[in-house]
mmCIF file of the N, C-alpha and C atoms, coordinates in Angstrom:
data_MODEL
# 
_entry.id   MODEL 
# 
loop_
_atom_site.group_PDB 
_atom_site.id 
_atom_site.type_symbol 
_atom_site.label_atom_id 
_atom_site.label_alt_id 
_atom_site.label_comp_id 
_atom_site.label_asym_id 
_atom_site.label_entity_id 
_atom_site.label_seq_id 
_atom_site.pdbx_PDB_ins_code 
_atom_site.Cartn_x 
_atom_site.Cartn_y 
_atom_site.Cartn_z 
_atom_site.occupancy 
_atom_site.B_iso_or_equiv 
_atom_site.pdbx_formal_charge 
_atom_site.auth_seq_id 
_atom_site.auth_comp_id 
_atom_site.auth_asym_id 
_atom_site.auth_atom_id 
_atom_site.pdbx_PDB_model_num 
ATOM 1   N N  . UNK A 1 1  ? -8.693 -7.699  12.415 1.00 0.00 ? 1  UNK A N  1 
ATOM 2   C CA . UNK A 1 1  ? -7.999 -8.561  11.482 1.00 0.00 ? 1  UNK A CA 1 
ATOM 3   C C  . UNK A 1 1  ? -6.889 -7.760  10.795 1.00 0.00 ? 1  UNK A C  1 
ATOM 4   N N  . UNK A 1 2  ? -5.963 -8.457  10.946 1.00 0.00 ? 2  UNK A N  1 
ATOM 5   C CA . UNK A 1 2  ? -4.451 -8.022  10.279 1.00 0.00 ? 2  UNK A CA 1 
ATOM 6   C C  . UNK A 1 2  ? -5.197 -7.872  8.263  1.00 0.00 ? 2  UNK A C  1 
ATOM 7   N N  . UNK A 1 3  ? -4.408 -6.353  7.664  1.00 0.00 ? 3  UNK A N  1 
ATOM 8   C CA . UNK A 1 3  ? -4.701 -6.460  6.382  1.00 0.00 ? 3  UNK A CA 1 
ATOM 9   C C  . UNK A 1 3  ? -3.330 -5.893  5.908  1.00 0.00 ? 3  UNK A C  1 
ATOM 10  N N  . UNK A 1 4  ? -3.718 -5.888  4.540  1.00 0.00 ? 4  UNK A N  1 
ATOM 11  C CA . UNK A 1 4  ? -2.368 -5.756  3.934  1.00 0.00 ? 4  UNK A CA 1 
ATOM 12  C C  . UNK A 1 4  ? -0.695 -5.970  4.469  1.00 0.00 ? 4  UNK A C  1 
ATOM 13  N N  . UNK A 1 5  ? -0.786 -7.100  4.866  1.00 0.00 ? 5  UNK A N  1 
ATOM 14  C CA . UNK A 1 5  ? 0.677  -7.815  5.155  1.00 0.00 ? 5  UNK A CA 1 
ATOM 15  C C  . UNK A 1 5  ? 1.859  -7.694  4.409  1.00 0.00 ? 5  UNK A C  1 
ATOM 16  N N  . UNK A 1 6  ? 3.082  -7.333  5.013  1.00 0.00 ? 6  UNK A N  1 
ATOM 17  C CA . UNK A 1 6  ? 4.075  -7.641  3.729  1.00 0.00 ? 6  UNK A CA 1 
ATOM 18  C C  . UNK A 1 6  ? 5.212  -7.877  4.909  1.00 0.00 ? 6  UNK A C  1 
ATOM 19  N N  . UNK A 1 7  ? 5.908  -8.900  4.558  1.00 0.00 ? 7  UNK A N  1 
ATOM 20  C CA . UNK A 1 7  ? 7.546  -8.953  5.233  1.00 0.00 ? 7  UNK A CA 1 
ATOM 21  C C  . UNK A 1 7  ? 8.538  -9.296  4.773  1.00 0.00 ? 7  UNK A C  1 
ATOM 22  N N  . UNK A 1 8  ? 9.606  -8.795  4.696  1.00 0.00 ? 8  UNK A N  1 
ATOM 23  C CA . UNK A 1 8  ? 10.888 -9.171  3.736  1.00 0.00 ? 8  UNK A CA 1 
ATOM 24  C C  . UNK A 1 8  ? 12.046 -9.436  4.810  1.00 0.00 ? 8  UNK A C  1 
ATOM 25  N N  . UNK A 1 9  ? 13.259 -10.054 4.214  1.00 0.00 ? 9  UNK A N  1 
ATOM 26  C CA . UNK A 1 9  ? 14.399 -10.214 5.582  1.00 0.00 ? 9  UNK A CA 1 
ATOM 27  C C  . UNK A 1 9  ? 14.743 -9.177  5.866  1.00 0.00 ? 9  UNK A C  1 
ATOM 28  N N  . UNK A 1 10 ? 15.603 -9.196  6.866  1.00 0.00 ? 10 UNK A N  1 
ATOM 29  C CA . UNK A 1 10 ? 16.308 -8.494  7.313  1.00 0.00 ? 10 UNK A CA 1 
ATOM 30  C C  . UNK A 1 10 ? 17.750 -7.928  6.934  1.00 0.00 ? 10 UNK A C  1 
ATOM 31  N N  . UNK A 1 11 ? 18.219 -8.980  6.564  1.00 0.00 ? 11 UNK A N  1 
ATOM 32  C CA . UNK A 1 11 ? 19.455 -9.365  6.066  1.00 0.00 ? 11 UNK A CA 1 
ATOM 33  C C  . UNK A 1 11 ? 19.363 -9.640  4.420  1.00 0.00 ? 11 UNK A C  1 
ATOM 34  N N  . UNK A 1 12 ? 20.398 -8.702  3.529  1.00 0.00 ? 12 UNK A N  1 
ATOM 35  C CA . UNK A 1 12 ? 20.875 -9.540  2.434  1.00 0.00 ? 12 UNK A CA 1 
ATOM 36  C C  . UNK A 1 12 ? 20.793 -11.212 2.203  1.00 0.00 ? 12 UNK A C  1 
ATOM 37  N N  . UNK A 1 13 ? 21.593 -11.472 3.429  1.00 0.00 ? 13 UNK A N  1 
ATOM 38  C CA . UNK A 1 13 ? 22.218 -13.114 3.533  1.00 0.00 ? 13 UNK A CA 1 
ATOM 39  C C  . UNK A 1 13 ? 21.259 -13.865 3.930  1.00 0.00 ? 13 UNK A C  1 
ATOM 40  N N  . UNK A 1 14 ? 19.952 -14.342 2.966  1.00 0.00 ? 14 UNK A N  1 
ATOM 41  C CA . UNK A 1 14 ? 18.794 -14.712 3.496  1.00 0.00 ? 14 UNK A CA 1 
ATOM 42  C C  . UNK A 1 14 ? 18.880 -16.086 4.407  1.00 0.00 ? 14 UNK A C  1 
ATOM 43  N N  . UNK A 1 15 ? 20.350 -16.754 4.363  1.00 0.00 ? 15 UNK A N  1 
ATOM 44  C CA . UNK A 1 15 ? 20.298 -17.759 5.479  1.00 0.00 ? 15 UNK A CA 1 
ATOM 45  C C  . UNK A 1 15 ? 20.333 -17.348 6.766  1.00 0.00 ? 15 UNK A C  1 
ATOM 46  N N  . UNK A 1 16 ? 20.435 -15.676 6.660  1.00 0.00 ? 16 UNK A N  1 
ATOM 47  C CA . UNK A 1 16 ? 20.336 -15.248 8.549  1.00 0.00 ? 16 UNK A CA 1 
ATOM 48  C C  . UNK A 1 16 ? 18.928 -15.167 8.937  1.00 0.00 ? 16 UNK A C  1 
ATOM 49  N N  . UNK A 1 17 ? 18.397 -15.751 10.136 1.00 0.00 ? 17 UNK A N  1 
ATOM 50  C CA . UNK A 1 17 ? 17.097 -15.485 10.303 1.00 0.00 ? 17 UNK A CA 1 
ATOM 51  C C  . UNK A 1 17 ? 16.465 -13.990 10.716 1.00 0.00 ? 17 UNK A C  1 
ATOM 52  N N  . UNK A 1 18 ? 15.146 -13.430 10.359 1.00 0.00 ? 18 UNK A N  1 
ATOM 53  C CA . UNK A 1 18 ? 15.241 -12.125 10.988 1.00 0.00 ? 18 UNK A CA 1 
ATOM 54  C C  . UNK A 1 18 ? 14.604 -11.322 9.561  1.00 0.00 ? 18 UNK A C  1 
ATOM 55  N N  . UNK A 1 19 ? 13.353 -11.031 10.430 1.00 0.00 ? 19 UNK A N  1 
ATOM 56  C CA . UNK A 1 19 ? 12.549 -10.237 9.100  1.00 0.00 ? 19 UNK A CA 1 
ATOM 57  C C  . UNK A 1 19 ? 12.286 -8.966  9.336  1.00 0.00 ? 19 UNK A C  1 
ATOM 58  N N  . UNK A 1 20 ? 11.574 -8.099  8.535  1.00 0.00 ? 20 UNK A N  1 
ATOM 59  C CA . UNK A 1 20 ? 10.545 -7.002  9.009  1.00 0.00 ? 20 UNK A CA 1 
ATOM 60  C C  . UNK A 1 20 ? 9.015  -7.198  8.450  1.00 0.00 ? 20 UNK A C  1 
ATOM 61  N N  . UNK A 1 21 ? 8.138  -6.273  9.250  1.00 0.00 ? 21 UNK A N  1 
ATOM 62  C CA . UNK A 1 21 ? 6.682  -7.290  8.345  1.00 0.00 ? 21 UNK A CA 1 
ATOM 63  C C  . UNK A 1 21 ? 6.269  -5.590  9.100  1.00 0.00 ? 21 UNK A C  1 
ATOM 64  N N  . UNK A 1 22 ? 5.430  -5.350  8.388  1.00 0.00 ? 22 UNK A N  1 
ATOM 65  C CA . UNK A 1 22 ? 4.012  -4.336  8.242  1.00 0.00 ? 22 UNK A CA 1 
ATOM 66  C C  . UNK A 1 22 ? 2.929  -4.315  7.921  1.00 0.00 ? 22 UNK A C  1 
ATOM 67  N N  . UNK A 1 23 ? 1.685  -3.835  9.130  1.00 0.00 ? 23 UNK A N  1 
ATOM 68  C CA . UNK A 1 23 ? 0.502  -4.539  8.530  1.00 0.00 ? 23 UNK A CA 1 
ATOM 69  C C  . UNK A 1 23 ? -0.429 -3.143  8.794  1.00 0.00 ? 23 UNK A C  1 
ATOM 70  N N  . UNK A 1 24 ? -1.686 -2.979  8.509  1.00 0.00 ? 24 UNK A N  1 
ATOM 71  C CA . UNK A 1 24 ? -3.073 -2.342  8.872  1.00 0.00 ? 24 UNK A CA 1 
ATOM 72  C C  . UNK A 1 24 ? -3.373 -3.002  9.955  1.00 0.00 ? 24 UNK A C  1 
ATOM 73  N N  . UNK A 1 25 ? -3.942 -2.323  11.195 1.00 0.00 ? 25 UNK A N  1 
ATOM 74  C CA . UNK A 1 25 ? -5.275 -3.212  11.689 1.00 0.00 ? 25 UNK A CA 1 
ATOM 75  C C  . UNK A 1 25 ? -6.063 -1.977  12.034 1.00 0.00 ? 25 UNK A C  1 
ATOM 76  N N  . UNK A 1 26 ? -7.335 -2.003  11.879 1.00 0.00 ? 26 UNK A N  1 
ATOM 77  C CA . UNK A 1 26 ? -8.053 -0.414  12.443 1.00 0.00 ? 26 UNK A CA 1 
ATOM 78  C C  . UNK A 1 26 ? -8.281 0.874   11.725 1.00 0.00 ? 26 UNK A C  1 
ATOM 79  N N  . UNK A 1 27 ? -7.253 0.749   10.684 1.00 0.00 ? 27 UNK A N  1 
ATOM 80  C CA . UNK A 1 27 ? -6.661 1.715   9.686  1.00 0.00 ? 27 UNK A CA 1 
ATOM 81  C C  . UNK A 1 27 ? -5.196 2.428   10.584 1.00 0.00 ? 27 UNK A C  1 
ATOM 82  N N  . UNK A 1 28 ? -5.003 1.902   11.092 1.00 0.00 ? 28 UNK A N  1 
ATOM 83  C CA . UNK A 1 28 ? -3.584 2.265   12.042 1.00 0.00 ? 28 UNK A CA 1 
ATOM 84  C C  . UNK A 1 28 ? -2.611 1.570   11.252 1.00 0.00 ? 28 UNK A C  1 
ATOM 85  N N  . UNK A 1 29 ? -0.999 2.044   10.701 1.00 0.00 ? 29 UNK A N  1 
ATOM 86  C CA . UNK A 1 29 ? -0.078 1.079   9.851  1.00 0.00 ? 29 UNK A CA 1 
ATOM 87  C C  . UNK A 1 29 ? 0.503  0.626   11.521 1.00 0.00 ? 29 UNK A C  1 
ATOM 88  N N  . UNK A 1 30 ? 1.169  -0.778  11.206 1.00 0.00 ? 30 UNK A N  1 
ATOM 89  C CA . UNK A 1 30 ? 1.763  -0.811  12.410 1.00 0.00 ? 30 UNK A CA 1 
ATOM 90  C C  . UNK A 1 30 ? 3.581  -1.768  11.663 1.00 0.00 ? 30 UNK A C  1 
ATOM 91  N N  . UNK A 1 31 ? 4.602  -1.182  12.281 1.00 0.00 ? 31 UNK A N  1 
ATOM 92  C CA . UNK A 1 31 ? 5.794  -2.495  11.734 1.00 0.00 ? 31 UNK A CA 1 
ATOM 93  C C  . UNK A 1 31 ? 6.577  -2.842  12.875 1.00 0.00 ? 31 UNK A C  1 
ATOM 94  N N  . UNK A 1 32 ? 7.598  -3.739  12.208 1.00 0.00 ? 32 UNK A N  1 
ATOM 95  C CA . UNK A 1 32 ? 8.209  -4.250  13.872 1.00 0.00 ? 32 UNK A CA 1 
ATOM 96  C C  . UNK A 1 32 ? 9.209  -5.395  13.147 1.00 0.00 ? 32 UNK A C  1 
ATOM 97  N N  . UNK A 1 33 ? 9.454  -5.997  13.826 1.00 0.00 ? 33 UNK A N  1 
ATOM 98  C CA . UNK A 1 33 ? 10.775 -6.721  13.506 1.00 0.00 ? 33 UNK A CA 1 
ATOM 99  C C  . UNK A 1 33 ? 10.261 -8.550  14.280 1.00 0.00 ? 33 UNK A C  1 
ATOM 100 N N  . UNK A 1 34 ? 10.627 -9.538  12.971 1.00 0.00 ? 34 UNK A N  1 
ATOM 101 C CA . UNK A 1 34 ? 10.127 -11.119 13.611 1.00 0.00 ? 34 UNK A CA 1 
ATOM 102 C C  . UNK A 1 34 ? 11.369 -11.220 13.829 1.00 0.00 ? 34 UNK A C  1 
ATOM 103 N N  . UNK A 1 35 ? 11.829 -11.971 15.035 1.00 0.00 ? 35 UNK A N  1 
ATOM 104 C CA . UNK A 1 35 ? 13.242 -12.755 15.512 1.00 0.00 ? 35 UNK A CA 1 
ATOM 105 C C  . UNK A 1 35 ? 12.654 -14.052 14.964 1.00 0.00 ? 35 UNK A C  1 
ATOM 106 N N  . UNK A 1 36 ? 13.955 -14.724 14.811 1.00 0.00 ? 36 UNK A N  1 
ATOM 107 C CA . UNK A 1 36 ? 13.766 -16.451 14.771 1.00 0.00 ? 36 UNK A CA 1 
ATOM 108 C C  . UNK A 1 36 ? 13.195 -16.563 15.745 1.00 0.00 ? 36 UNK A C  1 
ATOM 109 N N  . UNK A 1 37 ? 13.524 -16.169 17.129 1.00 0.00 ? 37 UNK A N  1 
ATOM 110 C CA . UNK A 1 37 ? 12.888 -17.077 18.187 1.00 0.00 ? 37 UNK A CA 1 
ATOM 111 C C  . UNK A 1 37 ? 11.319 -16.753 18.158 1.00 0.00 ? 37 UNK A C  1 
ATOM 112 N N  . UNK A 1 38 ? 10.669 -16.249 17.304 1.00 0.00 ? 38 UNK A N  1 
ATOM 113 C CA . UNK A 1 38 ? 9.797  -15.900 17.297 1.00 0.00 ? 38 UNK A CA 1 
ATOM 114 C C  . UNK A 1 38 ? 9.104  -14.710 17.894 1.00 0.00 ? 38 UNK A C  1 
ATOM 115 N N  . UNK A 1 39 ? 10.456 -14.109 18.473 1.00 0.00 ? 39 UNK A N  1 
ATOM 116 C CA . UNK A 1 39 ? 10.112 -12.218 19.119 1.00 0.00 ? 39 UNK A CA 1 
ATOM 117 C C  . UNK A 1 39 ? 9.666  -11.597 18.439 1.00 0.00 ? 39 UNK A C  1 
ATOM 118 N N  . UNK A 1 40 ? 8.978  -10.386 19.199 1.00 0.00 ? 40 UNK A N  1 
ATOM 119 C CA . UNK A 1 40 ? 8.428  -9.346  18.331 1.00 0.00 ? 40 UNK A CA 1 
ATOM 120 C C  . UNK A 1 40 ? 9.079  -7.927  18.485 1.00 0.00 ? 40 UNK A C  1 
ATOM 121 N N  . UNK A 1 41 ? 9.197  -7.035  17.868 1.00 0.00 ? 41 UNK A N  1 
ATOM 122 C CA . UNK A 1 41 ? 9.471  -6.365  18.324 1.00 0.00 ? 41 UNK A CA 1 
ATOM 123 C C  . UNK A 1 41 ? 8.734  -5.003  17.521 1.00 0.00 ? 41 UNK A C  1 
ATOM 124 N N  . UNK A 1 42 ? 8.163  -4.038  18.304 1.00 0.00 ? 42 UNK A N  1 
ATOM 125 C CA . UNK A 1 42 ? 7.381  -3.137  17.497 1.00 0.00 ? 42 UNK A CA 1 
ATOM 126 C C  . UNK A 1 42 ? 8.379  -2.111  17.146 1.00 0.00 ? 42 UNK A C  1 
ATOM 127 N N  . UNK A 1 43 ? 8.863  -1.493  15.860 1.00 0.00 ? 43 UNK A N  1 
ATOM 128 C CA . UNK A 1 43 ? 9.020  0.073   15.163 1.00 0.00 ? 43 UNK A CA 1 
ATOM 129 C C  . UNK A 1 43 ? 8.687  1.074   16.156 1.00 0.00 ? 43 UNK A C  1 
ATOM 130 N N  . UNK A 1 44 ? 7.490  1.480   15.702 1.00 0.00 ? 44 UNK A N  1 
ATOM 131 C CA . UNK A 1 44 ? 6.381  2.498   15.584 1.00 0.00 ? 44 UNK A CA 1 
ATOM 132 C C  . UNK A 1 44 ? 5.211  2.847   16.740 1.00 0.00 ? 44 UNK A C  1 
ATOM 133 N N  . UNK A 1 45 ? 3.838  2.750   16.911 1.00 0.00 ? 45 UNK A N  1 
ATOM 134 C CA . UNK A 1 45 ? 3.471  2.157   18.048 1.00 0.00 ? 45 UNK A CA 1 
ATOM 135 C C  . UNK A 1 45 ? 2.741  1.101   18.182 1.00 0.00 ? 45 UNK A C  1 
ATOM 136 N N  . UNK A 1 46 ? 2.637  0.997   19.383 1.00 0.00 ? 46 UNK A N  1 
ATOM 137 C CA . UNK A 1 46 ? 1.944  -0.458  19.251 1.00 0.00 ? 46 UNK A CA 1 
ATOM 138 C C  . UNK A 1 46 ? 1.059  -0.315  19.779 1.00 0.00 ? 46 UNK A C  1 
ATOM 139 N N  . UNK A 1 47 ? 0.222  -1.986  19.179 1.00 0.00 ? 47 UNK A N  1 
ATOM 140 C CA . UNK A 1 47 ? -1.075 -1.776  19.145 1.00 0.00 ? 47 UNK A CA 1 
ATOM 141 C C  . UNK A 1 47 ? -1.605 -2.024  20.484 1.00 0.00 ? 47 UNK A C  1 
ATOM 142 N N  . UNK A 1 48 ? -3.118 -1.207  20.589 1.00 0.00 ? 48 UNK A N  1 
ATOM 143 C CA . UNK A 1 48 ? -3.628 -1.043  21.689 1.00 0.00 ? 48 UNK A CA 1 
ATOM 144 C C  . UNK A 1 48 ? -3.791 -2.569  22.865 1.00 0.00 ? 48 UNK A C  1 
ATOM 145 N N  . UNK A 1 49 ? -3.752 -2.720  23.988 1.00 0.00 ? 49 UNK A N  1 
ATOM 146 C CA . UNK A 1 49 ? -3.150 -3.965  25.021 1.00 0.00 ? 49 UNK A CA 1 
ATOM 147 C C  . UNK A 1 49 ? -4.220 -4.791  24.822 1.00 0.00 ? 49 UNK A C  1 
ATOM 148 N N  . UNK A 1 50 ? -5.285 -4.557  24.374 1.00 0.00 ? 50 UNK A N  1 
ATOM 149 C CA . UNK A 1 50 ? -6.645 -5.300  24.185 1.00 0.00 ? 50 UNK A CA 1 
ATOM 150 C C  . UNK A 1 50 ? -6.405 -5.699  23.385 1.00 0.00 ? 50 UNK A C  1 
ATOM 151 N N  . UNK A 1 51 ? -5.543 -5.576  22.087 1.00 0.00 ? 51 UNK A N  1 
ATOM 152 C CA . UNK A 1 51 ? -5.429 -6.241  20.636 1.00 0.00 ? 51 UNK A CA 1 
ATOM 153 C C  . UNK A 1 51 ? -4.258 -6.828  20.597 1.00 0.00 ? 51 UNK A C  1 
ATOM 154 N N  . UNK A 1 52 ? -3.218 -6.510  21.504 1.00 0.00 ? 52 UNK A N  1 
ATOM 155 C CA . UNK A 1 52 ? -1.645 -6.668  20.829 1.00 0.00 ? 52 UNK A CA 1 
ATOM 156 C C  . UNK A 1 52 ? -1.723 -8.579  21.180 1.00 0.00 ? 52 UNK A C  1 
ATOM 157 N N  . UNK A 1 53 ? -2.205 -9.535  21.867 1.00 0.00 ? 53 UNK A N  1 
ATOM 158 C CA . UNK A 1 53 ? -2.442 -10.495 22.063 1.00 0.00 ? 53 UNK A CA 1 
ATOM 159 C C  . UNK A 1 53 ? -2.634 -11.258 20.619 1.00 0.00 ? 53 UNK A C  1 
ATOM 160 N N  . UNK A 1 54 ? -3.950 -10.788 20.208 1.00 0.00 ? 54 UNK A N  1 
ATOM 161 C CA . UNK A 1 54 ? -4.260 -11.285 19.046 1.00 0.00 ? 54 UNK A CA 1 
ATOM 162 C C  . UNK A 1 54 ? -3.965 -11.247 18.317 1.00 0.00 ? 54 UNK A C  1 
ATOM 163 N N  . UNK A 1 55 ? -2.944 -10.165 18.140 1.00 0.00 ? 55 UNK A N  1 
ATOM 164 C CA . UNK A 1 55 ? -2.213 -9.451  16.548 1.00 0.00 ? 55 UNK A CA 1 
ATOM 165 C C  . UNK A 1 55 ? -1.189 -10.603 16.883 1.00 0.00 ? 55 UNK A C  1 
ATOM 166 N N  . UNK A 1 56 ? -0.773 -10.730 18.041 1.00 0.00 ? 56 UNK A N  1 
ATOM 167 C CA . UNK A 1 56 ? 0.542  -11.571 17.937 1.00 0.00 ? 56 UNK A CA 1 
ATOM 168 C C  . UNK A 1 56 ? 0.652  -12.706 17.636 1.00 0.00 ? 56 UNK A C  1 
ATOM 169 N N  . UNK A 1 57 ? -0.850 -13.570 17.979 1.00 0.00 ? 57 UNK A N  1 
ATOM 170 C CA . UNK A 1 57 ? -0.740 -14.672 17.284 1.00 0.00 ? 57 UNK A CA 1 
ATOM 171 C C  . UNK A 1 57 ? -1.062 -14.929 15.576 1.00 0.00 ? 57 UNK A C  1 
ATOM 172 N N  . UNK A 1 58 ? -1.820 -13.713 15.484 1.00 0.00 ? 58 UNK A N  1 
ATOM 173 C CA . UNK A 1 58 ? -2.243 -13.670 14.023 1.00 0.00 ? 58 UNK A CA 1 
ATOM 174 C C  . UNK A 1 58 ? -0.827 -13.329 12.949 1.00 0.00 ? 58 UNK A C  1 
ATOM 175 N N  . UNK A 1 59 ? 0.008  -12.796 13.508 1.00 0.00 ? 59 UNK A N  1 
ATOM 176 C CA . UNK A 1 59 ? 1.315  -12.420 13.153 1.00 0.00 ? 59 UNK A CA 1 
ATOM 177 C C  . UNK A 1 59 ? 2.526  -13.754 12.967 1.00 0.00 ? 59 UNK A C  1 
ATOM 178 N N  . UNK A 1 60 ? 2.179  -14.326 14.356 1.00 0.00 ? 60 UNK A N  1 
ATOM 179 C CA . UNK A 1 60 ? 3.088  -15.782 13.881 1.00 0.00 ? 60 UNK A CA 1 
ATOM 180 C C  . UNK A 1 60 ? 2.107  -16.533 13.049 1.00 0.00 ? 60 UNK A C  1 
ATOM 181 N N  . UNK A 1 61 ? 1.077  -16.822 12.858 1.00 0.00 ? 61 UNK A N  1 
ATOM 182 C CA . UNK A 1 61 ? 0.463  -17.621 11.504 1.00 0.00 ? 61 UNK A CA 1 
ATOM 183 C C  . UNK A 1 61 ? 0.561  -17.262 10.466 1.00 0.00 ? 61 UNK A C  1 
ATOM 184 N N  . UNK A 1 62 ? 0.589  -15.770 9.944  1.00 0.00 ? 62 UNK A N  1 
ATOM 185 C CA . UNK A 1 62 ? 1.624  -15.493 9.150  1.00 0.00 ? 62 UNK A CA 1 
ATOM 186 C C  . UNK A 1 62 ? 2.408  -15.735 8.517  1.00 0.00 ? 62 UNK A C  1 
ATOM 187 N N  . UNK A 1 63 ? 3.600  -15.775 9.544  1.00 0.00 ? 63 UNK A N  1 
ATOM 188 C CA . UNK A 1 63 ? 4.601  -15.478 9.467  1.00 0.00 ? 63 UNK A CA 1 
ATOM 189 C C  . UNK A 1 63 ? 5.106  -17.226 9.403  1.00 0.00 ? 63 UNK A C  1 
ATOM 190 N N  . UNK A 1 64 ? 4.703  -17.990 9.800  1.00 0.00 ? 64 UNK A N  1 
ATOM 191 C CA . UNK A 1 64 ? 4.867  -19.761 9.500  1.00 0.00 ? 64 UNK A CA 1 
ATOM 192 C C  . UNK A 1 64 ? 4.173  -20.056 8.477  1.00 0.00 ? 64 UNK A C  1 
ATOM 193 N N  . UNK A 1 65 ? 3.236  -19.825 7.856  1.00 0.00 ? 65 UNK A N  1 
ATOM 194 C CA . UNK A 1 65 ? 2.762  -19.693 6.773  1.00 0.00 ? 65 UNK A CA 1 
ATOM 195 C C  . UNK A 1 65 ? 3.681  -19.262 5.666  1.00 0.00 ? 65 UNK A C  1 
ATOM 196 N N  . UNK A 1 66 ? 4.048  -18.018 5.756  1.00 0.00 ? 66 UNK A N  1 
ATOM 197 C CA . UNK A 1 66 ? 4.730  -17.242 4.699  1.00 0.00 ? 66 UNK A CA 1 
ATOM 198 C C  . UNK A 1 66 ? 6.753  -17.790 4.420  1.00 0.00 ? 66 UNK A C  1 
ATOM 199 N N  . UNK A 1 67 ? 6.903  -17.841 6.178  1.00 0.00 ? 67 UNK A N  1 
ATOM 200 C CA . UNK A 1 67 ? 8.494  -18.088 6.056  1.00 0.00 ? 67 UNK A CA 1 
ATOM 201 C C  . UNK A 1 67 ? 8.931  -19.701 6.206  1.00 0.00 ? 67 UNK A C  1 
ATOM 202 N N  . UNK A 1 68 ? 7.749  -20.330 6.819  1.00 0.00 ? 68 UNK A N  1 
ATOM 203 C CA . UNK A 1 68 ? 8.225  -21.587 7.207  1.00 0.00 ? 68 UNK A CA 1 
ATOM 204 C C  . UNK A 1 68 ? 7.450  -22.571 6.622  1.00 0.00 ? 68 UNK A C  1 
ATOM 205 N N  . UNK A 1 69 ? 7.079  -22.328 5.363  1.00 0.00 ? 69 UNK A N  1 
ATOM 206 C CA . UNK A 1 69 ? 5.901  -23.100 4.478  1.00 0.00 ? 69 UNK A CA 1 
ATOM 207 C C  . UNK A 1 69 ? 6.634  -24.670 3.905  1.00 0.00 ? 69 UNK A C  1 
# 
């Protein structure tokens, strides 16, 4: 389970779409970049291939939650 979440834009010009978000899972930090189109894109490393599935959807609920409420 994704913990301590945080994502802010990207951009000053908050009508451009395009965030950054950083989370825990494991005790591992992990960050990365949301596109509008809903891409991901990891920073740092990413998470192990057995998890990165789940993080990703747990990441867009999130992230529609938080940006598209």
């Amino acid at each position: 389970m994704i913990q301590h979440f945080q994502f802010k834009n990207m951009f000053e010009n908050k009508q451009l779409p395009g965030w950054t978000f950083s989370f825990y899972f494991s005790g591992k930090k992990y960050t990365g970049h949301y596109h509008k189109d809903g891409r991901i894109e990891w920073d740092g490393p990413i998470p192990p291939a057995e998890n990165e599935d789940d993080l990703k959807k747990q990441l867009h609920e999130l992230m529609l939650f938080h940006v598209y409420e």
